[in-house]
C-alpha positions in Angstrom: -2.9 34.9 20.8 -0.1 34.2 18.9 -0.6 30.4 19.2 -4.0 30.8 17.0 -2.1 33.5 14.7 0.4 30.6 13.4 -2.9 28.3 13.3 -4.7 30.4 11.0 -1.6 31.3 8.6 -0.8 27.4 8.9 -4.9 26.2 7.9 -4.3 28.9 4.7 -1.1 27.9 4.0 -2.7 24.3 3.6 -5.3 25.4 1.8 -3.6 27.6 -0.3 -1.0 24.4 -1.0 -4.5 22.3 -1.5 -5.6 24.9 -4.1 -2.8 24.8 -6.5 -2.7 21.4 -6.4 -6.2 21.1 -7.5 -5.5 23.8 -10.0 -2.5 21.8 -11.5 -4.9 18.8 -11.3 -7.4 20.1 -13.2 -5.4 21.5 -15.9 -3.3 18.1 -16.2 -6.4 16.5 -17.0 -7.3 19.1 -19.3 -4.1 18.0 -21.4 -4.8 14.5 -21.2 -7.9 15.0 -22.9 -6.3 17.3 -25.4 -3.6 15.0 -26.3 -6.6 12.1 -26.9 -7.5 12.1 -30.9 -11.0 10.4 -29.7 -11.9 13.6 -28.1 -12.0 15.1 -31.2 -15.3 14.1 -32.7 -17.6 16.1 -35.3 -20.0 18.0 -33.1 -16.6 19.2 -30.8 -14.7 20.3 -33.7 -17.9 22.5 -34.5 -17.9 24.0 -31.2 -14.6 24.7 -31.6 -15.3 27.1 -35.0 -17.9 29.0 -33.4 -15.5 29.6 -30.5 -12.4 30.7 -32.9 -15.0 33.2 -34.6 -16.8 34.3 -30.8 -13.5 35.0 -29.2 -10.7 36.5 -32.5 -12.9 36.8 -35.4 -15.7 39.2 -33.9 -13.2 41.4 -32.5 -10.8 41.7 -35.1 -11.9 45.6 -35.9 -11.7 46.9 -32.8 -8.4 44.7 -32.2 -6.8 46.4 -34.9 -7.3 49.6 -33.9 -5.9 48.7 -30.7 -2.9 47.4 -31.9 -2.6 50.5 -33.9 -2.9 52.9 -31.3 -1.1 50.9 -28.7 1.8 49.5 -30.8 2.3 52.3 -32.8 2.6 54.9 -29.2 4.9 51.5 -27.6 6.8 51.1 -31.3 7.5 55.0 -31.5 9.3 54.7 -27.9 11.4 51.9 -28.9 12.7 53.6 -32.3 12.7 57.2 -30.5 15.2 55.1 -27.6 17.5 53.6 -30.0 17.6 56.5 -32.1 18.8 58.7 -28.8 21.6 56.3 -28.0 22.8 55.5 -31.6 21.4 51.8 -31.9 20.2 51.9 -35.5 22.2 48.7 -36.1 20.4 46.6 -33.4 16.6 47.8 -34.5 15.9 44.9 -36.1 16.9 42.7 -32.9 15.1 45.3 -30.5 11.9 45.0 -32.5 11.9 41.5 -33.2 12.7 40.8 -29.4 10.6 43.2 -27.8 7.8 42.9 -30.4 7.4 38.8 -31.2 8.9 37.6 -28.0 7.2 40.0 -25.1 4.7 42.6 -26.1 2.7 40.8 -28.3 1.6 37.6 -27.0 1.2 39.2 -23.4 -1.0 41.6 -24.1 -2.8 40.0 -27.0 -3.7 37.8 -24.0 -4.7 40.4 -21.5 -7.2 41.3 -24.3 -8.6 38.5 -24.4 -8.3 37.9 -20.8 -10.3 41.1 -20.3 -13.0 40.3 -23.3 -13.4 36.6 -22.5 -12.5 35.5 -19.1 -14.9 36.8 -17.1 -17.5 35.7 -19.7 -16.2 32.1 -19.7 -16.2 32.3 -15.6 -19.9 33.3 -15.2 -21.1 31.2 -18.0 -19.3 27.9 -16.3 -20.1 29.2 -12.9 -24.1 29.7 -13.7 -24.1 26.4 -15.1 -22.8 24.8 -11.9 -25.3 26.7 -10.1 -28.2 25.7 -11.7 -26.6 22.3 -11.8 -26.4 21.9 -15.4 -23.2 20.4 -15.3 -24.1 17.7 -12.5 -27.0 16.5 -15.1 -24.6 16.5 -18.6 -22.4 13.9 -16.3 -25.7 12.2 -15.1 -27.0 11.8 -18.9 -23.0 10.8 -19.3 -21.5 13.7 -21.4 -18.1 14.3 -20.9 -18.2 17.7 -19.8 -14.2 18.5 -20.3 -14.9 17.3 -24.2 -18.2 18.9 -24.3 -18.0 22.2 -22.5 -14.1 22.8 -21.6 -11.8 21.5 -24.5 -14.0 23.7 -27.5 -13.3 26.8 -25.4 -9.8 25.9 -24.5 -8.4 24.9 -28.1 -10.5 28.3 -29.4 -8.7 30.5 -27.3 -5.0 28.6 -27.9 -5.8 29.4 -31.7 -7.2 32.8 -31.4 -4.7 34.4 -29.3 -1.5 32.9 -31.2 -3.2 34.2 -34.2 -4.3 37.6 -32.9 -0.1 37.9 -31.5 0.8 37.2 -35.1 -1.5 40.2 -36.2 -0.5 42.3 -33.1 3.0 41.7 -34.1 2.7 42.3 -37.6 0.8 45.5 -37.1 3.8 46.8 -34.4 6.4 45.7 -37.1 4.5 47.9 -39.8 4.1 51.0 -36.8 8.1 50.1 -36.7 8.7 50.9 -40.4 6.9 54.5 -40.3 8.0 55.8 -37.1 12.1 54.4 -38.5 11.1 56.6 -41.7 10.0 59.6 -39.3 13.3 59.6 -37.0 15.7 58.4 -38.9 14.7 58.5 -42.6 15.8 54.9 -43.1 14.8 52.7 -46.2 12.0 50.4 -46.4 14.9 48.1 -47.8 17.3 49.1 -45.0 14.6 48.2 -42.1 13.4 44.9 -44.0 17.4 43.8 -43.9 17.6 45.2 -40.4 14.4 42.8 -39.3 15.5 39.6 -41.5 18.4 39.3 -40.3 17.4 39.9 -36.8 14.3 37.3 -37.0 14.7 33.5 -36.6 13.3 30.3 -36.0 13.6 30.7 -32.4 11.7 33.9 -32.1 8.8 32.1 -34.1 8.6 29.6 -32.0 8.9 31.5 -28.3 6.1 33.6 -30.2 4.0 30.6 -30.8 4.7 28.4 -27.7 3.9 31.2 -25.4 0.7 32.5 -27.0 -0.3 28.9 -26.9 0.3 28.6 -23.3 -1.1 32.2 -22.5 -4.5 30.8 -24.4 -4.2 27.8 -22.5 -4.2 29.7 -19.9 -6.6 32.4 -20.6 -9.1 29.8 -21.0 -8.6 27.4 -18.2 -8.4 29.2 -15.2 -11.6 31.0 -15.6 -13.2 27.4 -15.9 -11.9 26.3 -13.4 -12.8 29.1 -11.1 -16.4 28.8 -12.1 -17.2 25.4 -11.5 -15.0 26.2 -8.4 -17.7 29.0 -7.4 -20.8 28.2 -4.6 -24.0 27.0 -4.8 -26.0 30.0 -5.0 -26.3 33.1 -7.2 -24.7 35.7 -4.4 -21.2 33.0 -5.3 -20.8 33.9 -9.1 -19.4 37.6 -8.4 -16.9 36.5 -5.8 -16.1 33.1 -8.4 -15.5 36.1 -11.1 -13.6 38.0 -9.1 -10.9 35.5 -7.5 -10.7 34.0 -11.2 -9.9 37.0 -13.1 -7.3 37.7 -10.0 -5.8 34.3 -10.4 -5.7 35.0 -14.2 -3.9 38.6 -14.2 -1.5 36.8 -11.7 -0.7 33.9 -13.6 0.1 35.9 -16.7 2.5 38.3 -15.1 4.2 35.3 -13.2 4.6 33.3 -16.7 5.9 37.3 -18.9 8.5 37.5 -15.8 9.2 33.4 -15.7 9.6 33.8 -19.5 12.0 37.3 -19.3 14.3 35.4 -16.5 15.1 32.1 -18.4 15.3 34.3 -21.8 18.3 36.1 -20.0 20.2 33.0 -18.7 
């Protein structure tokens, strides 16, 4: 009994091990194809509008209000915290790091995670059941340039762009609810945040809600040219991706928090 327990924790160790590596794999040759100027040709650069304006332009209403309601409840705690323990000094620090740095980019991307990804997994994993995919390599498309890259680089650009707005709408939230609590200038809390705000906060901003899109994106593909070849797969190829998503995201925030502290 206990000799074919370790064997079947062994075989999905393996497998597990196999998985990942394929994973890695497949997004490796995702970047070599995003890194080659001759994948960038007129009919993919249109693709890649229409996918910009599908996944952050369409949803830019209701995304705002989001942002509003969420960042201005998450922005309030902040202020109403450093208000309690006498930190008006550091607000510009606390909103710039929590704000540009964490909140934003993260859950910019679960939005877009939630809107997107599951959308991107059945549409790829329909395709590979119907074989659609097998006969764009047979008629020799490339389908990374054709089908993956266009979604990919749309969701890189939409989410860093949607964190900027996120961010800029929490920094506004930050400005009324400093005016509630602590009647503060607009001058005083536009000193606070420039001198808190610099050149590496832009950049952790950008680089992670690149990588978050990249991401975002990828995994669902992969997961559903990954699914079975029948119709009953698609749900299951749904569910493990979005799974593998969520985890991903959280392991990258925490990964992101721990070297941040060193």
């Amino acid at each position: 009994m206990v000799v074919v327990w370790v064997d079947a924790l062994g075989a999905k160790t393996i497998k597990g091990f196999v998985r990942v590596f394929d994973i890695f794999r497949f997004a490796w040759n995702i970047i070599i194809h995003l890194v080659n100027p001759s994948s960038y040709n007129p009919a993919m650069r249109c693709v890649i509008v229409k996918q910009i304006y599908f996944t952050a332009v369409e949803i830019i209403p209701l995304f705002m209000v989001i942002a509003v309601v969420f960042g201005s409840v998450i922005i309030g705690v902040v202020i109403a915290f450093a208000a309690t323990y006498n930190l008006q000094e550091h607000i510009g620090s606390i909103i710039i790091t929590f704000v540009m740095n964490e909140f934003a980019p993260f859950f910019t991307a679960l939005l877009i995670a939630l809107r997107s990804g599951a959308a991107i997994n059945t549409e790829i994993a329909v395709m590979h059941v119907n074989n659609e995919i097998n006969a764009l390599r047979a008629y020799g498309i490339d389908v990374v340039n054709y089908l993956f890259l266009p979604r990919i680089i749309g969701g890189m650009m939409s989410i860093t762009l949607l964190s900027l707005m996120f961010a800029i709408i929490m920094i506004a939230s930050g400005y009324l609810f400093t005016l509630f609590y602590m009647d503060m200038h607009f001058n005083t809390y536009k000193r606070l945040l420039i001198d808190a705000v610099g050149g590496v906060d832009v950049l952790i901003q950008i680089g992670k809600s690149l990588l978050f899109g990249f991401v975002t994106i990828s995994i669902p593909l992969y997961s559903g040219l990954k699914s079975g070849g029948d119709y009953t797969a698609i749900p299951i190829s749904v569910l493990r991706g979005m799974v593998r998503l969520f985890l991903t995201l959280f392991f990258i925030e925490v990964l992101s928090l721990q070297l941040q502290s060193l």
